[in-house]
N, CA, C and O atoms as a CHARMM CRD file, in Angstrom:
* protein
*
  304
    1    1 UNK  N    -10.02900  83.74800   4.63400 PROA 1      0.00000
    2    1 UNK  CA    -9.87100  82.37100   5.04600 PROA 1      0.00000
    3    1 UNK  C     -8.53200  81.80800   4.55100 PROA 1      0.00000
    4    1 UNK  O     -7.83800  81.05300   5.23100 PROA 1      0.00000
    5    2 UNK  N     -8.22300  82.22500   3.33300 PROA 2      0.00000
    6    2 UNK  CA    -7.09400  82.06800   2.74400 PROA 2      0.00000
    7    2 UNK  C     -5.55100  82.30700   3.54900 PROA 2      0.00000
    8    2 UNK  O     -4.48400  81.69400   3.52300 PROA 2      0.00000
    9    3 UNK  N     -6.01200  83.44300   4.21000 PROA 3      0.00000
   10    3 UNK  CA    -4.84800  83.93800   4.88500 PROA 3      0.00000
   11    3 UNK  C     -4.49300  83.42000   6.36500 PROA 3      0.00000
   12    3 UNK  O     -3.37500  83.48300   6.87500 PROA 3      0.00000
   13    4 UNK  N     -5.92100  82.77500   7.09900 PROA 4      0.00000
   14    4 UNK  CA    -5.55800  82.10900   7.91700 PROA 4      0.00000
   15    4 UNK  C     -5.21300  80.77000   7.84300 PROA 4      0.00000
   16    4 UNK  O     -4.94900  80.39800   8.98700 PROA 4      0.00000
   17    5 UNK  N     -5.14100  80.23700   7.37200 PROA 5      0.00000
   18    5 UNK  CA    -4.53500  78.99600   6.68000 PROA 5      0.00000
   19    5 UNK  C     -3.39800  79.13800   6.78500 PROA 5      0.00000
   20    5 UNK  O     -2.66600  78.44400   7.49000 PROA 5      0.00000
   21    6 UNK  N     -2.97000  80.33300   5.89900 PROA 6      0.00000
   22    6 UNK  CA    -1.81100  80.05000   5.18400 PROA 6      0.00000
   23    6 UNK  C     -0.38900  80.76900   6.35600 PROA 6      0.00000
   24    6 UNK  O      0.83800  80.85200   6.30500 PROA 6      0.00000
   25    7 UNK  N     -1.58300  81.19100   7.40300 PROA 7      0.00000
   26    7 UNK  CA    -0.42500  81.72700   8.36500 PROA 7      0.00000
   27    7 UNK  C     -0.26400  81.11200  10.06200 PROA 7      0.00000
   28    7 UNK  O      0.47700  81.34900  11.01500 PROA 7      0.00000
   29    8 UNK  N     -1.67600  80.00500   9.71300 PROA 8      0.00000
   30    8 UNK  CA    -1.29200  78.61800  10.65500 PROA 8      0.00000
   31    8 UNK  C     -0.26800  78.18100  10.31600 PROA 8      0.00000
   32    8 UNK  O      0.66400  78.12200  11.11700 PROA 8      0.00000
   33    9 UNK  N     -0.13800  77.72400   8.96000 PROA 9      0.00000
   34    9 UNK  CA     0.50100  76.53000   8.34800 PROA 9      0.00000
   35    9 UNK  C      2.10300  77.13700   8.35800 PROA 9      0.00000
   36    9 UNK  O      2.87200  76.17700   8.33400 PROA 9      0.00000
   37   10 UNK  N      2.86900  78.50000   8.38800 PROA 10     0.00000
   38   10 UNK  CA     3.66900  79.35000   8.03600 PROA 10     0.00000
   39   10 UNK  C      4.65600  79.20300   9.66100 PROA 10     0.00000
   40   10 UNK  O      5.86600  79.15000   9.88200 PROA 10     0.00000
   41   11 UNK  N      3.40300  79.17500  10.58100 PROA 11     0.00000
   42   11 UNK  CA     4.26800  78.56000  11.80500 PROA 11     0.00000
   43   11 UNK  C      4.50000  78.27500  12.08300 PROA 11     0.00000
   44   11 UNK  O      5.05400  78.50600  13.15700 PROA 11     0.00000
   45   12 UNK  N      4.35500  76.85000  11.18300 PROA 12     0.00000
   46   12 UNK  CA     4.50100  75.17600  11.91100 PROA 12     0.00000
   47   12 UNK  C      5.75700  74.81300  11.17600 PROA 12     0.00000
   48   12 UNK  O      6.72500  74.28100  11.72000 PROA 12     0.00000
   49   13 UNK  N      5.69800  75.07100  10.15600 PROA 13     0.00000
   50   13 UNK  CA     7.00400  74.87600   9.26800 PROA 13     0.00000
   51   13 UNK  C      8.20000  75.53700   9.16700 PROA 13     0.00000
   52   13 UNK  O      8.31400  76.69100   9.57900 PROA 13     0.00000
   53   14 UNK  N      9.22100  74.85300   8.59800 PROA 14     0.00000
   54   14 UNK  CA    10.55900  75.61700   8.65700 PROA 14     0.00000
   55   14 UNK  C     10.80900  76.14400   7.35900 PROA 14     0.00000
   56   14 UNK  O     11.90600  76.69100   7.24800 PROA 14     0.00000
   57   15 UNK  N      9.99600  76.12600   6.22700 PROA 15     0.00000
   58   15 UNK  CA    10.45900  76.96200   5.02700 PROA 15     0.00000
   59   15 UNK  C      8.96500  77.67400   4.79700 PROA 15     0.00000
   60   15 UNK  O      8.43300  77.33000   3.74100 PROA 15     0.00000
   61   16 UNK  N      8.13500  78.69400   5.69100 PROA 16     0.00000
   62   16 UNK  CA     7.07100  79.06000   5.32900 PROA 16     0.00000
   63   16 UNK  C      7.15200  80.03300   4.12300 PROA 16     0.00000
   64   16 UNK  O      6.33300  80.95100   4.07900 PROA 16     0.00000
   65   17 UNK  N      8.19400  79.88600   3.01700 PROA 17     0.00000
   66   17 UNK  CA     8.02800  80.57000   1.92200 PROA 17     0.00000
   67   17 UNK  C      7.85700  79.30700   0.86800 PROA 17     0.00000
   68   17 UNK  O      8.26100  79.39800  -0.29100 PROA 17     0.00000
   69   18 UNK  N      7.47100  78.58900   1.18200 PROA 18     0.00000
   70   18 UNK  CA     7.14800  77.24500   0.48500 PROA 18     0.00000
   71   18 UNK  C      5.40900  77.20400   0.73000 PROA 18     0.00000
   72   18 UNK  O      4.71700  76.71500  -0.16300 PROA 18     0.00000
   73   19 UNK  N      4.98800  77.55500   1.54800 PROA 19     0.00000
   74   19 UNK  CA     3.54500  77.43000   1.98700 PROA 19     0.00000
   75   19 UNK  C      2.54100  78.33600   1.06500 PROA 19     0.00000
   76   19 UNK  O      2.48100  79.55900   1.19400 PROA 19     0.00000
   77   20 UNK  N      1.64400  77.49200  -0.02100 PROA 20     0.00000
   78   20 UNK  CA     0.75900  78.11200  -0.56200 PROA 20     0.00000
   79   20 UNK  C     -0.64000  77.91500  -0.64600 PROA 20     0.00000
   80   20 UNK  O     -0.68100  76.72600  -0.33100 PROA 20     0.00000
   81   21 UNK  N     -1.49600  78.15400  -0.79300 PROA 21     0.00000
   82   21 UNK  CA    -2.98200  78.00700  -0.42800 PROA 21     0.00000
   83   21 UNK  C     -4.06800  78.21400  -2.09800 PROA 21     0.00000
   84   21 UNK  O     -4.35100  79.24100  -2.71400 PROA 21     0.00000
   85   22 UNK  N     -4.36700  77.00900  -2.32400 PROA 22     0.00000
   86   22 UNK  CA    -5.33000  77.37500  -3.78900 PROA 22     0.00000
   87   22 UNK  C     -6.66600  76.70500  -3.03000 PROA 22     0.00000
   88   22 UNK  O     -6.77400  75.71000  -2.31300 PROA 22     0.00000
   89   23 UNK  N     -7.47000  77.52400  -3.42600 PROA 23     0.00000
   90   23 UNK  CA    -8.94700  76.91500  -3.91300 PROA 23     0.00000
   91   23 UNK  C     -9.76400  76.22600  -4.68800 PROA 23     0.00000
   92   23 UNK  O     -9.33900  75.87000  -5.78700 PROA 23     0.00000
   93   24 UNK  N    -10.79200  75.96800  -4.38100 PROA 24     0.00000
   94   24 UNK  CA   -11.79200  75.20300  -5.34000 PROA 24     0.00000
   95   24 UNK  C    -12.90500  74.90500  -4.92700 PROA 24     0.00000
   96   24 UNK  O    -13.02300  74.63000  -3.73300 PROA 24     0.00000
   97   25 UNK  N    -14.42200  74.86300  -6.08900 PROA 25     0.00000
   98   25 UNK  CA   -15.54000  74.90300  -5.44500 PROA 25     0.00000
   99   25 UNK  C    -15.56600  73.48300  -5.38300 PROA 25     0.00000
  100   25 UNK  O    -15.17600  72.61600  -6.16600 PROA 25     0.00000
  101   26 UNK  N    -16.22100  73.44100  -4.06100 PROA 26     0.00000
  102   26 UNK  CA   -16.77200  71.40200  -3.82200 PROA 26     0.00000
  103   26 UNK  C    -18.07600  71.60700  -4.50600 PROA 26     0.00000
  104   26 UNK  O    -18.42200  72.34700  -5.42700 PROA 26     0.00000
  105   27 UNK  N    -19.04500  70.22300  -3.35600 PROA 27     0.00000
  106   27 UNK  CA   -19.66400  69.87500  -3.80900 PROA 27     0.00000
  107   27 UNK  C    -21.08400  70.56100  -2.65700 PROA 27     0.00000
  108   27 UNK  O    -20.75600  70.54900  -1.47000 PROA 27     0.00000
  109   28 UNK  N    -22.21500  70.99200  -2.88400 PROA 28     0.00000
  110   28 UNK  CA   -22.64100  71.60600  -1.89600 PROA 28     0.00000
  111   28 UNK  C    -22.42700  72.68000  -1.36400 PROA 28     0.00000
  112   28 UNK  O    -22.58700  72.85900  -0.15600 PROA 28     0.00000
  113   29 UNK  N    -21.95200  73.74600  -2.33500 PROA 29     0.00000
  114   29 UNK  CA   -21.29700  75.21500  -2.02100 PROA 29     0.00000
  115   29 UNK  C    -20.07600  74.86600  -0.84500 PROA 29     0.00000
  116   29 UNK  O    -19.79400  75.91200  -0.26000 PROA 29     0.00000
  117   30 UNK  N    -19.53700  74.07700  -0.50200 PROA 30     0.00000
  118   30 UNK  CA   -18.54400  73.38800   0.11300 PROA 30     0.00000
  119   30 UNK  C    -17.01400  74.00100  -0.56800 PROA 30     0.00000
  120   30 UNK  O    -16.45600  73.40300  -1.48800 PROA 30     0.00000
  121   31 UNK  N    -16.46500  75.25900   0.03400 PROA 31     0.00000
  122   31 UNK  CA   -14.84600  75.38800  -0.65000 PROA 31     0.00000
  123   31 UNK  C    -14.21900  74.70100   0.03800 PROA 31     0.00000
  124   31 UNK  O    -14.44300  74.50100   1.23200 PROA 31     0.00000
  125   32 UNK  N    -13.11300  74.12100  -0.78100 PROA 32     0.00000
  126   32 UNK  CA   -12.60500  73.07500  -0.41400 PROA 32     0.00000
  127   32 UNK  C    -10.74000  73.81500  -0.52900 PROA 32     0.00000
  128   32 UNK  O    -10.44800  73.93600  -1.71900 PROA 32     0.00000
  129   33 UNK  N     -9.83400  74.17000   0.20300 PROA 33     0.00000
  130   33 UNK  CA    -8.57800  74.49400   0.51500 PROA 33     0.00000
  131   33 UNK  C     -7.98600  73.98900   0.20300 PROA 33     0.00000
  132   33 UNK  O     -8.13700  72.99900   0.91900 PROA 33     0.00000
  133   34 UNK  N     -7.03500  73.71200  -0.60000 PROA 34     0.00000
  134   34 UNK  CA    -5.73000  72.69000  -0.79900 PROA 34     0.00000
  135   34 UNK  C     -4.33100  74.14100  -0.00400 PROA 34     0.00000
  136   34 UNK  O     -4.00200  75.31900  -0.14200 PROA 34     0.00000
  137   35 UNK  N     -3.92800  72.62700   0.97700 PROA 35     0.00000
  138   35 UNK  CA    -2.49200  73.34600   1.29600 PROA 35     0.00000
  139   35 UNK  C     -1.52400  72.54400   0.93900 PROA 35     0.00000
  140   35 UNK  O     -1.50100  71.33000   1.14300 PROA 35     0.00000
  141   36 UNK  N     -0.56300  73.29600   0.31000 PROA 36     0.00000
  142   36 UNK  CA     0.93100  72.97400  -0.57700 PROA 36     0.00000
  143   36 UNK  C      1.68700  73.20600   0.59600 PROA 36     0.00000
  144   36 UNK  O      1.30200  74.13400   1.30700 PROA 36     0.00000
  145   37 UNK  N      3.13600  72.26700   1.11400 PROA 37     0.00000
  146   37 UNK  CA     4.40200  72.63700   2.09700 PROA 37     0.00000
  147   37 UNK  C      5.60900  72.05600   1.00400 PROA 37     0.00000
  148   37 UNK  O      5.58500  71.63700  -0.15400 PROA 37     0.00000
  149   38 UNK  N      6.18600  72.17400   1.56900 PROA 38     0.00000
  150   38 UNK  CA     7.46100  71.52800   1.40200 PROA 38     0.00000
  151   38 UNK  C      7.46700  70.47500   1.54000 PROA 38     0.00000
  152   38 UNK  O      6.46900  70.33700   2.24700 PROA 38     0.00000
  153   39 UNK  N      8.03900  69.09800   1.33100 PROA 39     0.00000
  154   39 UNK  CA     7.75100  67.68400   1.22700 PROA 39     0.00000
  155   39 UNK  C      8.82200  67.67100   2.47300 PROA 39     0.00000
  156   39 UNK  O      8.75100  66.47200   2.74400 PROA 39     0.00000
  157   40 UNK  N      9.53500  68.07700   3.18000 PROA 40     0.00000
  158   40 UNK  CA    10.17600  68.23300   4.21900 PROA 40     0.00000
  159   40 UNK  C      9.57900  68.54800   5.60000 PROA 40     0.00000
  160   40 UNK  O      9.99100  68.35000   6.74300 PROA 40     0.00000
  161   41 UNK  N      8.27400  69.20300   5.01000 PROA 41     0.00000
  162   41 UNK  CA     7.43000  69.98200   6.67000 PROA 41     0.00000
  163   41 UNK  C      6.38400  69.68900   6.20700 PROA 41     0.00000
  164   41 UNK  O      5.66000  70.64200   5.92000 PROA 41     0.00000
  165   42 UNK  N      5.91700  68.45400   5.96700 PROA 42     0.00000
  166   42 UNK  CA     4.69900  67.71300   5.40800 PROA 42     0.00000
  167   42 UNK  C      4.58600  67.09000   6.96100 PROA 42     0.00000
  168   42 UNK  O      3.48400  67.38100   7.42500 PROA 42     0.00000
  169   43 UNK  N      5.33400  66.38400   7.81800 PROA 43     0.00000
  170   43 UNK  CA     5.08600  65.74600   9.10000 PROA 43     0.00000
  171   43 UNK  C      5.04600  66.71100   9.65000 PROA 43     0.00000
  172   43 UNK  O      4.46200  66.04600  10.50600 PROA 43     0.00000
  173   44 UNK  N      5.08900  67.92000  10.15400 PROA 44     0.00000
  174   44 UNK  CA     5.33400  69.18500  10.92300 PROA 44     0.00000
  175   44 UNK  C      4.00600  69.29200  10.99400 PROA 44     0.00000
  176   44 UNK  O      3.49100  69.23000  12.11100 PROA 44     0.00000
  177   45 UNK  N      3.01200  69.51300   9.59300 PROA 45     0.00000
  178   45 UNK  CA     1.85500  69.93100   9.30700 PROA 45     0.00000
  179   45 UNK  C      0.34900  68.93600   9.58700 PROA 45     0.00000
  180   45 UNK  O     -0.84800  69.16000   9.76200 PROA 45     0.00000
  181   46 UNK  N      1.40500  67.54200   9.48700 PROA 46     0.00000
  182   46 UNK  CA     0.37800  66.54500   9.77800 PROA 46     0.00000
  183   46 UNK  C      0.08400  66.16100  11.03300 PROA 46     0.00000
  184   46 UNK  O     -1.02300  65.84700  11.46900 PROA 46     0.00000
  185   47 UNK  N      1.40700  66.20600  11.75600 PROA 47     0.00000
  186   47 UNK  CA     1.43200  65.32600  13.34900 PROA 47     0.00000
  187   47 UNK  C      1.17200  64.55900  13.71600 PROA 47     0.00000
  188   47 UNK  O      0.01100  64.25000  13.44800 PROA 47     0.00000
  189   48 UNK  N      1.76300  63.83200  14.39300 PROA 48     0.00000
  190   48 UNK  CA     1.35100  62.61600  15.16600 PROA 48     0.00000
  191   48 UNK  C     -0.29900  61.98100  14.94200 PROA 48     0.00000
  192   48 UNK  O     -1.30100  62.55400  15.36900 PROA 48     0.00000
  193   49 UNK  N     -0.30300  60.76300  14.22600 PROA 49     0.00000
  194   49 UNK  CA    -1.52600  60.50500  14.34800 PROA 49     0.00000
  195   49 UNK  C     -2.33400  61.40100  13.73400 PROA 49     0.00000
  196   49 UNK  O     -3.50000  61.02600  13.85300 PROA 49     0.00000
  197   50 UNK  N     -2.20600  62.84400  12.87600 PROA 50     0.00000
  198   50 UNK  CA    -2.78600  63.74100  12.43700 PROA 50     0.00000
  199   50 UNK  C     -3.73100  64.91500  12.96000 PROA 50     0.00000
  200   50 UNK  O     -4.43900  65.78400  12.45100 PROA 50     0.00000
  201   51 UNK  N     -3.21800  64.29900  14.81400 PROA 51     0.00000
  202   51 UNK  CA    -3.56100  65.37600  15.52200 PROA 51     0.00000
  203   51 UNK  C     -3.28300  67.05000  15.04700 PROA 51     0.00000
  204   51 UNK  O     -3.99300  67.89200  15.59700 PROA 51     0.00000
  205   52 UNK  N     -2.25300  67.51100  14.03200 PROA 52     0.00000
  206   52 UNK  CA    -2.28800  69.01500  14.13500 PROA 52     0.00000
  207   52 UNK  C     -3.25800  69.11400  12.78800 PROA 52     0.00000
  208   52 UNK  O     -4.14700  69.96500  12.83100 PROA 52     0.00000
  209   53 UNK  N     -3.13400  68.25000  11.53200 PROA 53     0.00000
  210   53 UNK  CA    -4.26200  68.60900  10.93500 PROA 53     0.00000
  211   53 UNK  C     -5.38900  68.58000  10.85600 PROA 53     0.00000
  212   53 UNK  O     -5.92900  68.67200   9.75400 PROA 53     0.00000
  213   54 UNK  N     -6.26300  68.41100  12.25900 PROA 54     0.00000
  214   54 UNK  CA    -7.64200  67.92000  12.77700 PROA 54     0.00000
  215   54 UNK  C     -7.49800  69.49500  13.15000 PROA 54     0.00000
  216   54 UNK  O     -8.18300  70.48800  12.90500 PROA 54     0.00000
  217   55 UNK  N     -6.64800  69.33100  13.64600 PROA 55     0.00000
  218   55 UNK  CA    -6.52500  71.04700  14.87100 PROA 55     0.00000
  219   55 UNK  C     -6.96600  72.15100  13.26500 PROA 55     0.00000
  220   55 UNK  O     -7.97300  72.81900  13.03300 PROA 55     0.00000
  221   56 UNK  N     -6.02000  71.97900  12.64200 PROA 56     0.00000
  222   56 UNK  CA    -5.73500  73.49200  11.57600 PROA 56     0.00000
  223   56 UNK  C     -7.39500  72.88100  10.66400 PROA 56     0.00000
  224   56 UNK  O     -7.86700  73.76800   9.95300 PROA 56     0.00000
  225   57 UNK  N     -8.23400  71.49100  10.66500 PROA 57     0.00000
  226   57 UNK  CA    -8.96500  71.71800  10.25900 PROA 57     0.00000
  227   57 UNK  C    -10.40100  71.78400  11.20500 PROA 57     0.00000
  228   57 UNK  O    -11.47800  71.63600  10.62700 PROA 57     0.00000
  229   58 UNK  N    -10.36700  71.97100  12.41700 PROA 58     0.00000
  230   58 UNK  CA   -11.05200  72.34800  13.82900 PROA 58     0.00000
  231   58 UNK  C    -11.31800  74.47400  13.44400 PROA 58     0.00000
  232   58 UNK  O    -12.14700  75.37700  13.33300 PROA 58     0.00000
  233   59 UNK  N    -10.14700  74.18800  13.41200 PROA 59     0.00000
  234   59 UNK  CA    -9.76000  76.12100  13.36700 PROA 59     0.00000
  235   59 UNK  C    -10.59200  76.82100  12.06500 PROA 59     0.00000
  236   59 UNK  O    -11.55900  77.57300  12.18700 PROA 59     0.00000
  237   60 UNK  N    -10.00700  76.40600  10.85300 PROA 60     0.00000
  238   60 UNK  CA   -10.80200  76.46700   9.60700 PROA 60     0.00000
  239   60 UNK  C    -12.33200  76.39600   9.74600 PROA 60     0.00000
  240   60 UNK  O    -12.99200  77.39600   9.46500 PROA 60     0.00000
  241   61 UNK  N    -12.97700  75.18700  10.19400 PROA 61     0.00000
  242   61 UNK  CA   -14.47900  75.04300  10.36600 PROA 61     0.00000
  243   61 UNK  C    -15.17500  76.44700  11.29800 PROA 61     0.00000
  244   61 UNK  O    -16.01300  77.33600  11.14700 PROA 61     0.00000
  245   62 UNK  N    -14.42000  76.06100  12.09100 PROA 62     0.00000
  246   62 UNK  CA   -14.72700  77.11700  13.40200 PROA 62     0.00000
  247   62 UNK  C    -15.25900  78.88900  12.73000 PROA 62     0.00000
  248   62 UNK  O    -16.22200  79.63000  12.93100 PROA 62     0.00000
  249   63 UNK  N    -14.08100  78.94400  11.93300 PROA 63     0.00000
  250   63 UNK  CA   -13.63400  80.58700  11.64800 PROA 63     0.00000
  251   63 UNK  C    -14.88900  80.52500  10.31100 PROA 63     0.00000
  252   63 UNK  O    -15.63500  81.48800  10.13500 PROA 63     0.00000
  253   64 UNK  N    -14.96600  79.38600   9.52800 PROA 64     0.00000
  254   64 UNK  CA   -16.08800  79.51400   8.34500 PROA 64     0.00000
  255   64 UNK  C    -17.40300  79.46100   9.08800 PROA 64     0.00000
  256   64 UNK  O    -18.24200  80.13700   8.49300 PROA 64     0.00000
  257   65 UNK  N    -17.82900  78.94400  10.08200 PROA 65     0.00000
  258   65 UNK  CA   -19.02000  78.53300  10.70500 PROA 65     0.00000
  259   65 UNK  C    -19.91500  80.30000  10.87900 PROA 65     0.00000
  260   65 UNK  O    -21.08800  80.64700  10.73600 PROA 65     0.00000
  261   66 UNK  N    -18.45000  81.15300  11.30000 PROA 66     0.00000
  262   66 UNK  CA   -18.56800  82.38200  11.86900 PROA 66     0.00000
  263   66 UNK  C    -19.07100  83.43800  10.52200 PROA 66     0.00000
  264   66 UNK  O    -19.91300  84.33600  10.53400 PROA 66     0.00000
  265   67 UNK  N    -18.29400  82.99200   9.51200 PROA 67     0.00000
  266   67 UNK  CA   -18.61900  83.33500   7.86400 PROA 67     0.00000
  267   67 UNK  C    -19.85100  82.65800   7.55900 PROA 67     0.00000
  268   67 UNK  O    -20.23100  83.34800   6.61300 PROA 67     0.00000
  269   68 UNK  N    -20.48700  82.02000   7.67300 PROA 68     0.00000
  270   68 UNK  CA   -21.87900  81.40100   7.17200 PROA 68     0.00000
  271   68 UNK  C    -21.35200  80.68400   5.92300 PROA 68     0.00000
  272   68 UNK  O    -22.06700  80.61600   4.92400 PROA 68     0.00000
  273   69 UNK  N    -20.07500  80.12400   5.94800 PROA 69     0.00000
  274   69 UNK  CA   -19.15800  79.13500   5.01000 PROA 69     0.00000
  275   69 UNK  C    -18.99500  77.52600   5.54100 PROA 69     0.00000
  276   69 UNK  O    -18.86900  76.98100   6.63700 PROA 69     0.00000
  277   70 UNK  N    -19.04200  77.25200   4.65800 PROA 70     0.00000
  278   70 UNK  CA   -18.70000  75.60000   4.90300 PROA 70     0.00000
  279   70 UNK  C    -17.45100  75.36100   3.88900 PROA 70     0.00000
  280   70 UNK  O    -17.51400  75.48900   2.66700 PROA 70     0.00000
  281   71 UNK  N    -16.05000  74.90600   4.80500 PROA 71     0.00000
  282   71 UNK  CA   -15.16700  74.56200   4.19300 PROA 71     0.00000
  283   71 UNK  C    -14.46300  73.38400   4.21500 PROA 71     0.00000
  284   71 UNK  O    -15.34200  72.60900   4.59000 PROA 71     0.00000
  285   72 UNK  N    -13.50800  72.74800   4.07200 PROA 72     0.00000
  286   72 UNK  CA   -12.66100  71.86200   3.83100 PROA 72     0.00000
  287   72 UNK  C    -11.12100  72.41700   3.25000 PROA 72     0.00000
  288   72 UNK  O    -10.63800  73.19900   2.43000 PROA 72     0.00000
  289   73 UNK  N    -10.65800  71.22600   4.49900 PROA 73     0.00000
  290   73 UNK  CA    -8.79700  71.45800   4.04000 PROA 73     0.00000
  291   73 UNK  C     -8.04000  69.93900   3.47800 PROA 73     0.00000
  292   73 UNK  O     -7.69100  68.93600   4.10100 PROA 73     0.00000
  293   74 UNK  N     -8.01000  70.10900   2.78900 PROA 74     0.00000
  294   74 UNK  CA    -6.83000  69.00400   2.50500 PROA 74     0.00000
  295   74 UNK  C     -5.45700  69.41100   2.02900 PROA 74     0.00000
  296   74 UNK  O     -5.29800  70.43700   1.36700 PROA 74     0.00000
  297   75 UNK  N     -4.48600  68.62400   2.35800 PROA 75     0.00000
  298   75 UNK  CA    -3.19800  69.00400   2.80300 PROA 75     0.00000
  299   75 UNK  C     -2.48600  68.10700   1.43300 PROA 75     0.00000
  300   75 UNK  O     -2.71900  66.90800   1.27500 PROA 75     0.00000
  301   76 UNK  N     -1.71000  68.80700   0.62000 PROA 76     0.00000
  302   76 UNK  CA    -1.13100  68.19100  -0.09100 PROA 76     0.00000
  303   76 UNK  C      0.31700  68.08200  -0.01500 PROA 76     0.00000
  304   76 UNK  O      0.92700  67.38500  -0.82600 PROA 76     0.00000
């Protein structure tokens, strides 16, 4: 899960060697994603209205649903 994240997020941006991915347990067996960018490709990642991070967190749900995972992304 880690890796798809981190290789959505790697495309959208212009320094994807800046792009890192940590974890953490939530609340409700709920992992919860933190994604790190560059403070430069922070709008790249967010989009308009936050349409692309609905999308990268649409994609995430989707791919955990398939894992019998329940996750969460937040974008730092």
């Amino acid at each position: 899960m880690q890796d798809l994240l981190k290789a959505i997020a790697s495309g959208l941006v212009e320094k994807p060697e800046e792009v890192s991915v940590t974890t953490e347990d939530g609340e409700n067996g709920v992992i919860v994603y933190h994604l790190h960018v560059a403070e430069d490709d922070m709008g790249r990642v967010i989009g308009k209205q936050g349409r692309i991070a609905k999308a990268i967190r649409v994609v995430m749900r989707a791919a955990a649903t398939r894992n019998d995972m329940k996750v969460m992304v937040e974008i730092d």
